[in-house]
mmCIF file as Biopython writes it, N, C-alpha, C and O atoms, coordinates in Angstrom:
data_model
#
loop_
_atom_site.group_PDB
_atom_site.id
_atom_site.type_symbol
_atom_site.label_atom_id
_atom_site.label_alt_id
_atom_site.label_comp_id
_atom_site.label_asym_id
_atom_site.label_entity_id
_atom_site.label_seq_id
_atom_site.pdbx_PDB_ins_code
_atom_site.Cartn_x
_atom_site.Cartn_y
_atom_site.Cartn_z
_atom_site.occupancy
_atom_site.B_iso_or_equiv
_atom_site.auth_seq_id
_atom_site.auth_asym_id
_atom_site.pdbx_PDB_model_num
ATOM 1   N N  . UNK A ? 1  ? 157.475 190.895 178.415 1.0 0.0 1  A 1 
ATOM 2   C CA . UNK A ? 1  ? 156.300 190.112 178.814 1.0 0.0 1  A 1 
ATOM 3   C C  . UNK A ? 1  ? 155.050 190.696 178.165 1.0 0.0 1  A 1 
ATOM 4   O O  . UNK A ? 1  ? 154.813 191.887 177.963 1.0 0.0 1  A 1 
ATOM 5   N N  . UNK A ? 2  ? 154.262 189.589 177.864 1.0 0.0 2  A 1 
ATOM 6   C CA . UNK A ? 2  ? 152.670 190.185 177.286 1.0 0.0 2  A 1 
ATOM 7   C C  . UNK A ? 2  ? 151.953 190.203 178.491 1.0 0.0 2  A 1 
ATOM 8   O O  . UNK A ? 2  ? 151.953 189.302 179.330 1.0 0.0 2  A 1 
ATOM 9   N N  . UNK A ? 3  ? 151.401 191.163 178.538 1.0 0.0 3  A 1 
ATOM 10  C CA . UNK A ? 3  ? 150.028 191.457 179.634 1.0 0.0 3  A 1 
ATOM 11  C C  . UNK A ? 3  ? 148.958 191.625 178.992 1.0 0.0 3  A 1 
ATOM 12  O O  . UNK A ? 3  ? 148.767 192.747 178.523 1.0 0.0 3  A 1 
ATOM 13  N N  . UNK A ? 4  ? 148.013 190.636 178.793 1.0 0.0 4  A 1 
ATOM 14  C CA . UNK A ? 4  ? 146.540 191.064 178.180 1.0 0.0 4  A 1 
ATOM 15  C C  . UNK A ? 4  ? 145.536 191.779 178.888 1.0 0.0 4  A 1 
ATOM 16  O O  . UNK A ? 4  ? 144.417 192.001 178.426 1.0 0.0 4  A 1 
ATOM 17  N N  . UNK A ? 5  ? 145.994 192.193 180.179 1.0 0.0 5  A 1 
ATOM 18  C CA . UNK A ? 5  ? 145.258 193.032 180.794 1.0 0.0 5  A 1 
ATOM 19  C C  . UNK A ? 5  ? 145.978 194.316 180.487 1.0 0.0 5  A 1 
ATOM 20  O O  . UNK A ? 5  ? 145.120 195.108 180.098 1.0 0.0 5  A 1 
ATOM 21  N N  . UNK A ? 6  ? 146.832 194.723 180.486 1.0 0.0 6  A 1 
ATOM 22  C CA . UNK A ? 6  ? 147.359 195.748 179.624 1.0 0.0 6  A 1 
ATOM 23  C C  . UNK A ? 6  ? 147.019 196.240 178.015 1.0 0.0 6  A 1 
ATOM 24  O O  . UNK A ? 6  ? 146.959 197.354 177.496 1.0 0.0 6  A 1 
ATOM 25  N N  . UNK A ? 7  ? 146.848 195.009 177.549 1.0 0.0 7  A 1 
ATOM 26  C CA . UNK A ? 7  ? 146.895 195.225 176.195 1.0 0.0 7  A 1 
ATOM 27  C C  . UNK A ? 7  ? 145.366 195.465 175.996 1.0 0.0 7  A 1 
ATOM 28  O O  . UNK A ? 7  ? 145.041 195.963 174.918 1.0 0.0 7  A 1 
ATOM 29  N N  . UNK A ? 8  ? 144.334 195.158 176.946 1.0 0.0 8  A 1 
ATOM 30  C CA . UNK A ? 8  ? 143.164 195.414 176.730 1.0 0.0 8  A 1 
ATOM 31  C C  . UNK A ? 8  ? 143.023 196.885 177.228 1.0 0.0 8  A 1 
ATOM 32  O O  . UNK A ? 8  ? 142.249 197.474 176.473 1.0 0.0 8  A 1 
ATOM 33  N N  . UNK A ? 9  ? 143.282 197.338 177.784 1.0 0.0 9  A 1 
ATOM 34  C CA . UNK A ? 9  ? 143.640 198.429 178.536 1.0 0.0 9  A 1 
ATOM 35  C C  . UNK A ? 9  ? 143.842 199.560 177.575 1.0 0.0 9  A 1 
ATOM 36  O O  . UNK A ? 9  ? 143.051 200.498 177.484 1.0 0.0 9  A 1 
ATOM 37  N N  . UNK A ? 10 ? 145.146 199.410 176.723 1.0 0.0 10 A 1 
ATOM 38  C CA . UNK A ? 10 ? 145.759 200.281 175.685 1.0 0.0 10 A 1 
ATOM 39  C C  . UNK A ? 10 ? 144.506 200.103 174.527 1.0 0.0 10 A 1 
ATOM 40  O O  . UNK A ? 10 ? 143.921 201.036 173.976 1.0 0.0 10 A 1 
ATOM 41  N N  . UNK A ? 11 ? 144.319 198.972 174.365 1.0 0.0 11 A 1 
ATOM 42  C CA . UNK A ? 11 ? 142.963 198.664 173.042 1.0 0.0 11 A 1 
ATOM 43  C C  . UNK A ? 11 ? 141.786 199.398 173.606 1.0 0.0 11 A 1 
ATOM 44  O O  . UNK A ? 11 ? 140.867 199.680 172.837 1.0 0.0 11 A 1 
ATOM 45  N N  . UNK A ? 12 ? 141.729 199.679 174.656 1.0 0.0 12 A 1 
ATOM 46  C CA . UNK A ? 12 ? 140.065 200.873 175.317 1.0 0.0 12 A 1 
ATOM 47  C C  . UNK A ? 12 ? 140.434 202.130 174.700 1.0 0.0 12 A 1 
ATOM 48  O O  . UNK A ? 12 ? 139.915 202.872 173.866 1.0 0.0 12 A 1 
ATOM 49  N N  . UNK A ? 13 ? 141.400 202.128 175.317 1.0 0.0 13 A 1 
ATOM 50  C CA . UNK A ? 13 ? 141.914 203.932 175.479 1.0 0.0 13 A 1 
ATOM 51  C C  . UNK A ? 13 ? 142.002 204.220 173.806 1.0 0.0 13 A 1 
ATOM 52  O O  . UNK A ? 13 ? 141.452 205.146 173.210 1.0 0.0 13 A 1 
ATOM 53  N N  . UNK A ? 14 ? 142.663 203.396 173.356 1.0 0.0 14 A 1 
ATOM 54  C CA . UNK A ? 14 ? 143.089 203.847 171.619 1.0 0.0 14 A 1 
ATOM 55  C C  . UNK A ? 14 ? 141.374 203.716 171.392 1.0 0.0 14 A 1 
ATOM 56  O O  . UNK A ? 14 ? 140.859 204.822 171.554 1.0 0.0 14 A 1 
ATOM 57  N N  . UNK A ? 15 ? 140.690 202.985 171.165 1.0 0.0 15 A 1 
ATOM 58  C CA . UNK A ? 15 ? 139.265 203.167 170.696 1.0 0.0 15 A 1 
ATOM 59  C C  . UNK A ? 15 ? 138.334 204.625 171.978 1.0 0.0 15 A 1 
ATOM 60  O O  . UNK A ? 15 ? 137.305 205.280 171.804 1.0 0.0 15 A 1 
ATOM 61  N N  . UNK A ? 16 ? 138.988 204.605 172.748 1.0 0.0 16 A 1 
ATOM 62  C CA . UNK A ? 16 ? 138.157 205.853 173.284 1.0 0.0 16 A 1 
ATOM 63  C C  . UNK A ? 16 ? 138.785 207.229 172.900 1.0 0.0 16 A 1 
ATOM 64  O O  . UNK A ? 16 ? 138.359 208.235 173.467 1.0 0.0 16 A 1 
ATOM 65  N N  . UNK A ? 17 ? 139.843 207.334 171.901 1.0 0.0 17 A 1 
ATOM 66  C CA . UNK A ? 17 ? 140.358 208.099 171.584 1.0 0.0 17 A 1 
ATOM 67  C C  . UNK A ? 17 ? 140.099 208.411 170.132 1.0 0.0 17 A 1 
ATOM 68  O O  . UNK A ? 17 ? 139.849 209.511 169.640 1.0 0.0 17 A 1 
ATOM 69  N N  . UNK A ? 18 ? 140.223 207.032 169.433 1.0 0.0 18 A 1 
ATOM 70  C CA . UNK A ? 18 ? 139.363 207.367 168.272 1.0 0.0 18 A 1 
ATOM 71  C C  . UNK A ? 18 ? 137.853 207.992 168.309 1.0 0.0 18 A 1 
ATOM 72  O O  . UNK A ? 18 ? 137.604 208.823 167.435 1.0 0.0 18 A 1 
ATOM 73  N N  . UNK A ? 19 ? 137.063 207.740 169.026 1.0 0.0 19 A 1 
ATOM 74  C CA . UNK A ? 19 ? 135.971 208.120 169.743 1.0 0.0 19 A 1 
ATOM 75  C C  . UNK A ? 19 ? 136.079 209.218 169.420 1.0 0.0 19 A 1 
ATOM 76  O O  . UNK A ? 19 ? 135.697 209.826 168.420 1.0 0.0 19 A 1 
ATOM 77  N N  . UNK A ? 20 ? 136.687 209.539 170.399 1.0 0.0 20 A 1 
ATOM 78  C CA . UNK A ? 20 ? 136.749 211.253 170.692 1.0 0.0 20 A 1 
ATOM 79  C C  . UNK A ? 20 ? 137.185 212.032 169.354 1.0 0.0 20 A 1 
ATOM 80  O O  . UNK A ? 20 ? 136.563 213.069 169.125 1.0 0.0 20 A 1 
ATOM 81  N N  . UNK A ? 21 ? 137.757 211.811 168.836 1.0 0.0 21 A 1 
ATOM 82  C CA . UNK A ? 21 ? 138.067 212.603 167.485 1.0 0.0 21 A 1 
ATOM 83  C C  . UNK A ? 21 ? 137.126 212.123 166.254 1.0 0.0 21 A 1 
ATOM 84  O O  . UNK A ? 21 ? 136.840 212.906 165.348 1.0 0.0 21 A 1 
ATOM 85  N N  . UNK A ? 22 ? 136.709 210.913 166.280 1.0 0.0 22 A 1 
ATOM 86  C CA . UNK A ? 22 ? 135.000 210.764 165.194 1.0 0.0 22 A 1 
ATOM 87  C C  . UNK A ? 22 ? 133.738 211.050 165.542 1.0 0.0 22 A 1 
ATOM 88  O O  . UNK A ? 22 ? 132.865 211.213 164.690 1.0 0.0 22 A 1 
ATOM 89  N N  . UNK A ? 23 ? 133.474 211.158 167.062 1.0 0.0 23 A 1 
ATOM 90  C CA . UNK A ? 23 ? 132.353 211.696 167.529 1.0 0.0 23 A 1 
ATOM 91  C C  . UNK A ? 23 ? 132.047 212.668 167.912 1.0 0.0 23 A 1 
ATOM 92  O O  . UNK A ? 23 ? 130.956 213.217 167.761 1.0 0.0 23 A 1 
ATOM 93  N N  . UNK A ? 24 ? 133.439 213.231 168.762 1.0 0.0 24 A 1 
ATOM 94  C CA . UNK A ? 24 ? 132.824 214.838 168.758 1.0 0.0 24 A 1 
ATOM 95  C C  . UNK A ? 24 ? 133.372 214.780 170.330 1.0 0.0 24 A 1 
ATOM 96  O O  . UNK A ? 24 ? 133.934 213.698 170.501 1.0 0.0 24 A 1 
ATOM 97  N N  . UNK A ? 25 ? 133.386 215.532 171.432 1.0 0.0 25 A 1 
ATOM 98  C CA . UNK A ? 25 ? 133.462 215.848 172.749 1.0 0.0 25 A 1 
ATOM 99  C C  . UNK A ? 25 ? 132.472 215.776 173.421 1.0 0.0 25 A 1 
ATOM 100 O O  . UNK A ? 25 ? 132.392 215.280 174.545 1.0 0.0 25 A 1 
ATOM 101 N N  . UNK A ? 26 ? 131.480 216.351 172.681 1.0 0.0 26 A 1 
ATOM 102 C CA . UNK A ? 26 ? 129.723 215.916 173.660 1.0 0.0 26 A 1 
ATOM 103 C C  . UNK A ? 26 ? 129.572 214.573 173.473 1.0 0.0 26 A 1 
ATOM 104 O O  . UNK A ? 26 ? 129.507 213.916 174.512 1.0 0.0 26 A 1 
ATOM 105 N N  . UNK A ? 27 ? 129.497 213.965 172.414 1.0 0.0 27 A 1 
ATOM 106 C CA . UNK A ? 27 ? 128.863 212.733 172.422 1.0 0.0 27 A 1 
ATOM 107 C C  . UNK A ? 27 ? 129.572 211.935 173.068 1.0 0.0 27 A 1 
ATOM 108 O O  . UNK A ? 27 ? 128.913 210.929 173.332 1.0 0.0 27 A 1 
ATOM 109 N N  . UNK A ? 28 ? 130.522 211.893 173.427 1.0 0.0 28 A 1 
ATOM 110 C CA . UNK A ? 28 ? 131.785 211.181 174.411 1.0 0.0 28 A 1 
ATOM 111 C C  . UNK A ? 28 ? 131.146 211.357 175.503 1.0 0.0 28 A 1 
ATOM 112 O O  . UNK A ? 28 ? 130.392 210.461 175.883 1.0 0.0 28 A 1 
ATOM 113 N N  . UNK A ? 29 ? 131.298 212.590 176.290 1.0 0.0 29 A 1 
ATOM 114 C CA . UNK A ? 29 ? 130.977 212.992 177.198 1.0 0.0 29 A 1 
ATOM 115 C C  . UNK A ? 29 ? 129.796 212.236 178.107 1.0 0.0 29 A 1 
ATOM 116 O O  . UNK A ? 29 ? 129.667 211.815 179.256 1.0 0.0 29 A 1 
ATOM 117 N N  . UNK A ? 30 ? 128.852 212.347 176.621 1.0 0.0 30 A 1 
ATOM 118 C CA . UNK A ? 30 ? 127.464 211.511 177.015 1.0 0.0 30 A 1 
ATOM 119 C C  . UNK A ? 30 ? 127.601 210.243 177.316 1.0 0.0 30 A 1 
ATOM 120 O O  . UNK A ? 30 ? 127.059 209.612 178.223 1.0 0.0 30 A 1 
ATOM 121 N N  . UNK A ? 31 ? 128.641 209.758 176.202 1.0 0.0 31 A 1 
ATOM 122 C CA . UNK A ? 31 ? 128.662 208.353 176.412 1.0 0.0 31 A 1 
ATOM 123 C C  . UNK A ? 31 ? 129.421 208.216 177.951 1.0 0.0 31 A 1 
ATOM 124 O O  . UNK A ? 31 ? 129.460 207.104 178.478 1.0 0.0 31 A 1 
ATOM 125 N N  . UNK A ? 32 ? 129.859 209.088 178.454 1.0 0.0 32 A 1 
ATOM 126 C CA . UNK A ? 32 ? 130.638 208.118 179.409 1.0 0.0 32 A 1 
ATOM 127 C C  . UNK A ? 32 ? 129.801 208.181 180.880 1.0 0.0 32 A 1 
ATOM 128 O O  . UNK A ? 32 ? 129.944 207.417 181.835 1.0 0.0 32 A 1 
ATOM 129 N N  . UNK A ? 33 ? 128.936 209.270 180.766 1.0 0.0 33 A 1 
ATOM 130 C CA . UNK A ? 33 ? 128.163 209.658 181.451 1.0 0.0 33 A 1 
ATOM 131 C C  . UNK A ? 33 ? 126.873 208.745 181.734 1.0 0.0 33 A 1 
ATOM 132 O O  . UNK A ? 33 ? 126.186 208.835 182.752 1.0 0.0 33 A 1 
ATOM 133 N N  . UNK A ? 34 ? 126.673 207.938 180.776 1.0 0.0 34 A 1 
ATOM 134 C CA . UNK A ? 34 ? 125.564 206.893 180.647 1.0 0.0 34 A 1 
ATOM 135 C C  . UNK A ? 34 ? 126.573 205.189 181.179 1.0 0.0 34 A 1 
ATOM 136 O O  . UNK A ? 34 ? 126.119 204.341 181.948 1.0 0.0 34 A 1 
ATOM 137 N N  . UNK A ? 35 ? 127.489 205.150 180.721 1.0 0.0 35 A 1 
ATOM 138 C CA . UNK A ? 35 ? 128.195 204.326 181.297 1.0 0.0 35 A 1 
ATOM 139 C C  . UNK A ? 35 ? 128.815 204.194 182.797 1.0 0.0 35 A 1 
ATOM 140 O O  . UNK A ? 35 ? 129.137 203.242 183.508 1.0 0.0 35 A 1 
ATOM 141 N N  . UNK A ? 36 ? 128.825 205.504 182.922 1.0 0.0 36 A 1 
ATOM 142 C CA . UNK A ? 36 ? 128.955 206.016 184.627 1.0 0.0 36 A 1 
ATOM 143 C C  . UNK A ? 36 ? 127.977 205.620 185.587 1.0 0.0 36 A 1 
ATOM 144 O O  . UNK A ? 36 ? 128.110 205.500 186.805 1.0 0.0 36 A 1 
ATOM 145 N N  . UNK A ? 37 ? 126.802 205.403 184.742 1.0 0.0 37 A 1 
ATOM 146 C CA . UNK A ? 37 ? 125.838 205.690 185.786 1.0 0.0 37 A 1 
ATOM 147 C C  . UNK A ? 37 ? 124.870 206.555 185.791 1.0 0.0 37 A 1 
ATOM 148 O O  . UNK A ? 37 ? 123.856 206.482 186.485 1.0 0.0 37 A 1 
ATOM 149 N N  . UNK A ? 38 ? 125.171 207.477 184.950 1.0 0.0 38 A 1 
ATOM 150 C CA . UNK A ? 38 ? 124.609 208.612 185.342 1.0 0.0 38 A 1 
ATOM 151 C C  . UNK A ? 38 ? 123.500 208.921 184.512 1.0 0.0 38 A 1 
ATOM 152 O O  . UNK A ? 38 ? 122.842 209.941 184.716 1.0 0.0 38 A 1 
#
């Protein structure tokens, strides 16, 4: 079965992972921290 809520899911994580290895650990950090809320 296709789940596009899954598959959007796996498509975050793989781009928040690329993230993390082209941006660095702080700038992640920040980013998620501003997206948090915070």
């Amino acid at each position: 079965m296709h789940n596009p809520h899954a598959a959007g899911f796996l498509f975050g994580l793989h781009l928040l992972l690329v993230g993390y290895f082209v941006l660095g650990v702080d700038d992640v950090v920040l980013l998620g921290a501003n997206f948090g809320g915070g």
